[in-house]
N, C-alpha and C positions, 0 to 999 in steps of 0.2 A: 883218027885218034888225035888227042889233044894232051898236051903236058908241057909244064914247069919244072924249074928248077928252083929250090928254096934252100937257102945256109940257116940252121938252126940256131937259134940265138938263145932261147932259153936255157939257162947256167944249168938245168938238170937231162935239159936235152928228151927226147919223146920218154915220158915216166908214162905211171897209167894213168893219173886224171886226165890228161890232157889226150893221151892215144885212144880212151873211153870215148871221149866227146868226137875224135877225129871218126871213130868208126861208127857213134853215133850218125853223123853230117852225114859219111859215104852210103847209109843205108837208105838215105832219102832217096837216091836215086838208081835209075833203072843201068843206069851205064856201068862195065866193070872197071873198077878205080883199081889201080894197083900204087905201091909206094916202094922207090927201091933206093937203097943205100947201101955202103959197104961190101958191095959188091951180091946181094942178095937180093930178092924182092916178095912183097907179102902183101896179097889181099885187104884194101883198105877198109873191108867191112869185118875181118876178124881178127878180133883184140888181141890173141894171143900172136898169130903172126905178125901184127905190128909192134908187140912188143920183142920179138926174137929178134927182130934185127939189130937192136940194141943201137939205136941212134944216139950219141953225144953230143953237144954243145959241137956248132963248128964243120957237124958234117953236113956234107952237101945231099940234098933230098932229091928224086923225081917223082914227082907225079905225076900217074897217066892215067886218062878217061878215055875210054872208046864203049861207043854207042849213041841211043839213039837222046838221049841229053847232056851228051858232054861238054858242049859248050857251057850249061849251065853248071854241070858238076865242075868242071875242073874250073870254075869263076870260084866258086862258092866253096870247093878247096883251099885257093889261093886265099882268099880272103879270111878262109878260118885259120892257115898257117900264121900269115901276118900279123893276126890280132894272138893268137895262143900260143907258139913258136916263135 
């Protein structure tokens, strides 16, 4: 298993255009991505659980891949948090 840690920077914090596209990216791949915050965690391929955790400006994010492309999924996470968070 493989994961990060990300501080949200975006002033409205995970909304839905941006939580659409994250779950869009995690569907690419065969690995299960999870994303936990606030002490919760939600399936990075379903939009409504990534919206329930309600992430704000400031919180701290994990994200986890395990499986058999996680090296590549949790890169191409990282990178999409960076550029959209």
């Amino acid at each position: 298993m493989k994961e990060f840690t990300y501080v949200i920077t975006d002033e409205i914090g995970i909304h839905a255009r941006p939580a659409g596209m994250l779950v869009k990216e995690a569907k690419e791949f065969a690995s299960k991505i999870t994303l936990e915050a606030n002490g919760k965690s939600a399936d990075a391929t379903k939009l409504m659980a990534v919206m329930s955790l309600g992430v704000k400006t400031g919180a701290e994010v994990v994200i986890k891949a395990e499986g058999d492309d996680e090296d590549a999924a949790i890169a191409k996470m990282e990178e999409f948090m960076k550029e959209n968070l």
